[in-house]
C-alpha positions as CSV (number, residue, x, y, z in Angstrom):
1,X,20.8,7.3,-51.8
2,X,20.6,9.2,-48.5
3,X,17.1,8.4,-48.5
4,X,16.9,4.7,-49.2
5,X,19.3,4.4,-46.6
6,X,17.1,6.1,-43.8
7,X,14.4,3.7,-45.4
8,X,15.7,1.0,-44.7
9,X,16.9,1.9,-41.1
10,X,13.4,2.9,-40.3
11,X,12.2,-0.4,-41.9
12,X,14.5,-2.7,-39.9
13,X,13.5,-0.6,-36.3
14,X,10.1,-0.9,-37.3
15,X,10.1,-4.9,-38.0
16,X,12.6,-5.7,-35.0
17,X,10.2,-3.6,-32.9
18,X,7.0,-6.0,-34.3
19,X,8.9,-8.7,-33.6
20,X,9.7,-8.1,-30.0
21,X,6.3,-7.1,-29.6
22,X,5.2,-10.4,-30.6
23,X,8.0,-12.3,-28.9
24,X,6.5,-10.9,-25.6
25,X,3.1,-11.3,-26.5
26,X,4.0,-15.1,-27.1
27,X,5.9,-15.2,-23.8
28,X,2.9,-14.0,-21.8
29,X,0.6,-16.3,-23.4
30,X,2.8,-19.1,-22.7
31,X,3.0,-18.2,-18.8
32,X,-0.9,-17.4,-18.8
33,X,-2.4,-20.1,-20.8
34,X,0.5,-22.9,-19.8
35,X,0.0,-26.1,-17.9
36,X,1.1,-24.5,-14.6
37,X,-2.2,-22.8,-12.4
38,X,0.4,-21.4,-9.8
39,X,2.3,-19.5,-12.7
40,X,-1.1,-18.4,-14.5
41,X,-2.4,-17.2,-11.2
42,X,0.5,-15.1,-10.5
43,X,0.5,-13.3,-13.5
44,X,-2.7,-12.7,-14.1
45,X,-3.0,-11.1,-10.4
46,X,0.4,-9.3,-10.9
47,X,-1.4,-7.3,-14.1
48,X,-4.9,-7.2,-12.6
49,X,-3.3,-4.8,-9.4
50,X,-2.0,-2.7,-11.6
51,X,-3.7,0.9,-13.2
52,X,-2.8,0.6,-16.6
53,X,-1.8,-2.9,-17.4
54,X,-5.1,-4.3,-16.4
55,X,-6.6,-4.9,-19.8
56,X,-3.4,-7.6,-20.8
57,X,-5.3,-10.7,-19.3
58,X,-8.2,-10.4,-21.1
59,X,-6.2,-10.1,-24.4
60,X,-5.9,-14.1,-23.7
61,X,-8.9,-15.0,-22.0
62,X,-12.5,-14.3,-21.0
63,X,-13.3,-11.6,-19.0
64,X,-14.8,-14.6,-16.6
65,X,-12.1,-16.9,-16.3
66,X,-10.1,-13.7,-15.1
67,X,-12.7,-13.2,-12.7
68,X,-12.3,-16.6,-11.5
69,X,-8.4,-16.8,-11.1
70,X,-8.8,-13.2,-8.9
71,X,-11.8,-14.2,-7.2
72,X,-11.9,-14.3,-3.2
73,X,-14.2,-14.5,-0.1
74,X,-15.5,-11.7,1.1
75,X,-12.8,-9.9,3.6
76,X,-14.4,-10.7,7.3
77,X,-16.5,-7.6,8.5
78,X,-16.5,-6.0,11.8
79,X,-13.3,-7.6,13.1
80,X,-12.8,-6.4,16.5
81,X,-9.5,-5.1,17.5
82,X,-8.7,-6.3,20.7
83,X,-7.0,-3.4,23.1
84,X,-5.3,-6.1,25.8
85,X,-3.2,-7.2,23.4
86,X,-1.5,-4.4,22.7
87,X,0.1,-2.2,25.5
88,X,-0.3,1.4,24.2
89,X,1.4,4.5,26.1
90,X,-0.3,7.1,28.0
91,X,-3.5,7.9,26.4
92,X,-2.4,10.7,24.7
93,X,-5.0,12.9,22.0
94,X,-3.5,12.9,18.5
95,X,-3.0,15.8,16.3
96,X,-0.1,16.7,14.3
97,X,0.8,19.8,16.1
98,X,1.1,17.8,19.5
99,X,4.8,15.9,20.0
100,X,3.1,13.2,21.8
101,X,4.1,11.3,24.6
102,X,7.1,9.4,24.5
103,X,7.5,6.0,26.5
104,X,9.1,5.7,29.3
105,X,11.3,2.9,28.2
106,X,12.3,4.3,24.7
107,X,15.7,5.2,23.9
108,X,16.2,9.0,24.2
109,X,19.5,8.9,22.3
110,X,17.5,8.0,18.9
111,X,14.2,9.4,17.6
112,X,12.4,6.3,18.3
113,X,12.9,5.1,14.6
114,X,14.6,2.3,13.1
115,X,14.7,1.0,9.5
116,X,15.6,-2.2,8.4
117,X,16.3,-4.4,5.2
118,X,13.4,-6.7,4.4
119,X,13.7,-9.5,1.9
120,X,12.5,-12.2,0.5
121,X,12.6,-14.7,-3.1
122,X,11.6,-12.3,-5.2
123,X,11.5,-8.6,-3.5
124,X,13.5,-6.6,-1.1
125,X,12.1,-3.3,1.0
126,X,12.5,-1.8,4.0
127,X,10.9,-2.0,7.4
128,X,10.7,1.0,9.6
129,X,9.8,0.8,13.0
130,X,8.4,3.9,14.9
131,X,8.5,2.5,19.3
132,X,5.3,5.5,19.6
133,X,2.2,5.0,18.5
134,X,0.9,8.5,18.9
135,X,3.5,9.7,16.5
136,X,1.5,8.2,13.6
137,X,-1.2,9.6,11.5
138,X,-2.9,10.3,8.6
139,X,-2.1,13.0,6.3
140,X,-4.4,14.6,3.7
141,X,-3.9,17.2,0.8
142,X,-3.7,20.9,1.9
143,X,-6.5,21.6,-0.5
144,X,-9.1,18.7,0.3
145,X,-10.8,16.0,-1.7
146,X,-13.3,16.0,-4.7
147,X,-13.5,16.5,-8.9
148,X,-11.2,18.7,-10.0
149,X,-8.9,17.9,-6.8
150,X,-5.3,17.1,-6.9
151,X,-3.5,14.7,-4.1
152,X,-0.2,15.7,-3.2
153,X,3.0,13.4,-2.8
154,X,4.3,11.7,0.0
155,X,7.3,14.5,0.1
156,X,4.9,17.1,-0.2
157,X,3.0,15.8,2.6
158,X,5.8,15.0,4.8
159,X,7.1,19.0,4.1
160,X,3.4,20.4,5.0
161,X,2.9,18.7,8.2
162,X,6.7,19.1,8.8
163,X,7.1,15.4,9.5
164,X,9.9,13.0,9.9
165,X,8.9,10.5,8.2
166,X,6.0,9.0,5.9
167,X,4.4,6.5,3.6
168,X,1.3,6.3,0.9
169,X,-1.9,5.4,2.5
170,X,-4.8,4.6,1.0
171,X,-6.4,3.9,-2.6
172,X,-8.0,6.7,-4.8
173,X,-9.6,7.0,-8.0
174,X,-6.9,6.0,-10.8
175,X,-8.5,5.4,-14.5
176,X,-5.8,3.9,-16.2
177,X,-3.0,5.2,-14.0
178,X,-3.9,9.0,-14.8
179,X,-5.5,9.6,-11.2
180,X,-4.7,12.9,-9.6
181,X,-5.5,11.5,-6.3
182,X,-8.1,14.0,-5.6
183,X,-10.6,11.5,-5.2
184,X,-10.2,8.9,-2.4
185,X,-11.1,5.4,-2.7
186,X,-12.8,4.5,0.2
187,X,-12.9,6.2,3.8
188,X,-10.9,8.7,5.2
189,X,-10.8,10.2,8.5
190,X,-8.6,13.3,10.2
191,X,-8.6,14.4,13.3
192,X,-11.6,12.6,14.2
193,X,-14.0,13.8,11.4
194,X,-15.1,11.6,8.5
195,X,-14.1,13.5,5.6
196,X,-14.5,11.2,2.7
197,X,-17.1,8.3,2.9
198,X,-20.7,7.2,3.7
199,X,-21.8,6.0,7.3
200,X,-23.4,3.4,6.1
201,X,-20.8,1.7,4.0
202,X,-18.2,-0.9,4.5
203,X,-14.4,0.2,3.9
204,X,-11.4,-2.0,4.9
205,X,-9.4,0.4,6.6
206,X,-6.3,1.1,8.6
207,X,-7.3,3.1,11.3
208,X,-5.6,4.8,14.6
209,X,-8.1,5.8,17.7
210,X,-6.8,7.8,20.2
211,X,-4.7,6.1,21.8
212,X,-2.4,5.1,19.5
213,X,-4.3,1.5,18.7
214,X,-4.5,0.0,15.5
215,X,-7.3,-1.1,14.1
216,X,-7.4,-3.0,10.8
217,X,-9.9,-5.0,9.3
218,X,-13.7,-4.4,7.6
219,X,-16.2,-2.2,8.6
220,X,-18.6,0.8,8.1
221,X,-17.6,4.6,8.5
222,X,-20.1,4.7,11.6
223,X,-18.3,1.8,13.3
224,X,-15.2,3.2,12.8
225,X,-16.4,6.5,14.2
226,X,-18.0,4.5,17.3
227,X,-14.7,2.8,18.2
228,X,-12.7,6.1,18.2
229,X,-11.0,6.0,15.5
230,X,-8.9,9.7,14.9
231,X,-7.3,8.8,11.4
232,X,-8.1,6.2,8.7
233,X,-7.3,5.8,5.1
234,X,-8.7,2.6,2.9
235,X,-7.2,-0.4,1.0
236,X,-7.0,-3.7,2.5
237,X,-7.1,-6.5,2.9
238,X,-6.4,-7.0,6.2
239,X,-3.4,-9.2,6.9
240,X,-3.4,-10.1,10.5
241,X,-5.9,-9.8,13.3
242,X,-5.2,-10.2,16.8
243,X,-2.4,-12.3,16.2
244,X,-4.3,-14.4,13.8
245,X,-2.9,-14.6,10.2
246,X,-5.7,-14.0,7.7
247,X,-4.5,-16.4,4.8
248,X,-5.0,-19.8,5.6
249,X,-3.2,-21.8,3.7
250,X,-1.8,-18.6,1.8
251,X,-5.3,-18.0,0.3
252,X,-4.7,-13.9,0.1
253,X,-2.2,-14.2,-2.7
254,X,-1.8,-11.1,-5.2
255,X,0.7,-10.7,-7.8
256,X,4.4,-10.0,-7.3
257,X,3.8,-5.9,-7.2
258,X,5.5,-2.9,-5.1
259,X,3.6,-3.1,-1.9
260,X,2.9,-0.7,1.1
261,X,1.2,-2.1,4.6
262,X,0.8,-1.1,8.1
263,X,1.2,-3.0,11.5
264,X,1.3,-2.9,15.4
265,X,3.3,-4.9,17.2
266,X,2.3,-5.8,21.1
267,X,4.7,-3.4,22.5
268,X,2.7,-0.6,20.3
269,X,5.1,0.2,18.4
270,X,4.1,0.7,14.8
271,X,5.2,-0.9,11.6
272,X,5.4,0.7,8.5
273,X,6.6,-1.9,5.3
274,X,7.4,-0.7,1.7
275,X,8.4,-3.3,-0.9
276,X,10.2,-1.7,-3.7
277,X,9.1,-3.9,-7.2
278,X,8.6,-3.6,-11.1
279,X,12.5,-3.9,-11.0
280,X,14.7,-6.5,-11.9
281,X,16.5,-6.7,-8.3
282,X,12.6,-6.9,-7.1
283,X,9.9,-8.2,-8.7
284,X,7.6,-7.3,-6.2
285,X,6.2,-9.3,-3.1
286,X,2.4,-10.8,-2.9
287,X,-0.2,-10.3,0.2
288,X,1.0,-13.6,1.4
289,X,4.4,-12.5,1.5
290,X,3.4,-9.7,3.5
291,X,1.9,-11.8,5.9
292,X,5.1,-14.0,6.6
293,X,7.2,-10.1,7.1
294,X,4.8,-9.2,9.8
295,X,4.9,-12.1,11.3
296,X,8.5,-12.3,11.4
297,X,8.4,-8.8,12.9
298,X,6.1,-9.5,15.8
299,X,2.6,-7.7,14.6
300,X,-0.9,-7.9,16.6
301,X,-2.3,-6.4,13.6
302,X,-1.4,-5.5,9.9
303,X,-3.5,-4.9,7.0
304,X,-2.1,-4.0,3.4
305,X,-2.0,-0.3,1.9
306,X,-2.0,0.9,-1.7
307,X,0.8,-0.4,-3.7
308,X,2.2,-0.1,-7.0
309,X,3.4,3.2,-8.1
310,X,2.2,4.7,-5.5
311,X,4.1,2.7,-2.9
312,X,7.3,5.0,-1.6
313,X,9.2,5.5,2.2
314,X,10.8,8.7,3.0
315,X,12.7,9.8,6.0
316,X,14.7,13.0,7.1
317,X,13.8,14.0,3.5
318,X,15.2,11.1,1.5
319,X,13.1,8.3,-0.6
320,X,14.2,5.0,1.4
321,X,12.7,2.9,-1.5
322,X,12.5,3.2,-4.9
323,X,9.1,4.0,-7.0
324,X,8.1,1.9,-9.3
325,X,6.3,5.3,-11.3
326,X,8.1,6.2,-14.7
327,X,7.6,10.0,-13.8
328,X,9.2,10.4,-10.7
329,X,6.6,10.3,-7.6
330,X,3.1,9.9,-7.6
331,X,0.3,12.3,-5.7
332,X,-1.4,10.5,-3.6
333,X,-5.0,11.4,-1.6
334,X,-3.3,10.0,1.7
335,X,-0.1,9.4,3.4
336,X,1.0,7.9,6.7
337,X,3.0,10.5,8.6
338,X,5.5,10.3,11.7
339,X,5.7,13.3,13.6
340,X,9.2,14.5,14.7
């Protein structure tokens, strides 16, 4: 009697569980394949930025009609920052260990940080605002890059350099979401020495110099070596450009997915933007929507970081968004840092 009863119960879960399963399946096939582009485009892009959920559009269509809705124009190479736009404090060497220098006009009641609610149709996040440049840089894992590497998280980071304040950075090697972030994706400079990348290649980066100067855009490791670049990590694309938005008639797009970007405004002051999203308060913003923020915020330059589950603020010790990662916090092969 027992028995029966417990197969039955296992029965019903295992039908309702079929039937949701197919009841989402439809749903998603309705939004993909349905008469509306914009809605198809979105979703499909949404899935297609993600680690593990990138095999779902191609359960409904070819692998080239995917290819066509994500398609875009190559990112515009060798993109030249331009210095006079920006006005940058005392040049100033950076290296973790060195306070930098602090401008003269900046509040010496605060630590030269503010944070502030960002939001928008479909996401919320937080902007955080650091007034000195130099204060910004790259962090990397204790133990270094390469196979059998592991990345470290943003906390972990922040705790090793004994920082204030940090972000994630750049992309790295993530076979269906399992990456251990040992392995970058792309370039990645610290302290001035290229320690993950080819010369030769082309990376869109975000990249500081000495000076404190921004530099976003695409280019190859050498060029960002030329131009004096102290710190970079890669992802991209890049969002704005000397004051020139880089989506013309909001051609960037992307999905609606937890973001993390990077900007300068002309006062040098840097701007760091993470977009909390996978949730139902936010969904998630797209590369245009990061574009409008900046813009709003009065950035020179931006250019987009990693985002997803990787995409996570901390300061004084405390997550300032949420992360979108079912197990807590990812590792990460990169960080953006903020001394103290």
């Amino acid at each position: 009697m027992k028995a029966n009863l417990l197969k039955k119960i296992g029965i019903t879960v295992l039908l309702t569980l079929v039937m949701l399963l197919l009841l989402v399946y439809s749903v998603i096939g309705v939004v993909m394949l349905g008469p509306s582009e914009y809605a198809s485009r979105l979703l499909v892009t949404t899935l297609m930025e993600t680690s593990a959920a990138k095999f779902v559009p191609r359960l409904y269509m070819s692998a080239e009609a995917v290819d066509a809705i994500i398609g875009k124009e190559e990112e515009a190479t060798d993109l030249t920052v331009e210095k006079a736009l920006i006005k940058l404090p005392e040049k100033t060497q950076l290296t973790p260990d060195d306070p930098g220098t602090v401008p003269a006009d900046t509040d010496t009641d605060t630590d030269g940080i503010e944070i502030f609610d960002v939001k928008g149709a479909t996401f919320y996040g937080k902007m955080m605002v650091i007034d000195d440049p130099t204060r910004v840089f790259v962090g990397i894992p204790k133990d270094g890059f390469g196979e059998g590497k592991s990345g470290m998280t943003v906390h972990a980071m922040i705790e090793h350099y004994d920082a204030i304040a940090g972000t994630n950075a750049g992309g790295f090697y993530d076979p269906n979401g399992n990456g251990t972030g040992g392995i970058p994706d792309g370039i990645v400079i610290y302290e001035g020495k290229l320690l993950w990348g080819n010369l030769g290649s082309y990376y869109s980066l975000a990249g500081i110099d000495g000076d404190g100067l921004l530099h976003v855009g695409r280019m190859t490791a050498q060029t960002a070596m030329d131009r004096g670049i102290q710190y970079a990590a890669s992802y991209g694309p890049a969002l704005i450009v000397n004051g020139t938005p880089q989506n013309e008639k909001r051609a960037l797009g992307g999905g609606l997915n937890p973001r993390t970007a990077i900007g300068q405004r002309e006062d040098g002051a840097i701007l760091l933007l993470v977009v909390n999203g996978r949730s139902v308060d936010s969904l998630g913003a797209t590369l245009d929507d990061l574009v409008e923020v900046f813009l709003e915020y009065g950035a020179v330059n931006a250019t987009n970081l990693d985002g997803g589950s990787s995409s996570l603020m901390i300061y004084e010790g405390e997550n300032v968004t949420h992360s979108a990662y079912v197990y807590g916090e990812r590792v990460v092969a990169t960080s953006i840092l903020v001394k103290k």
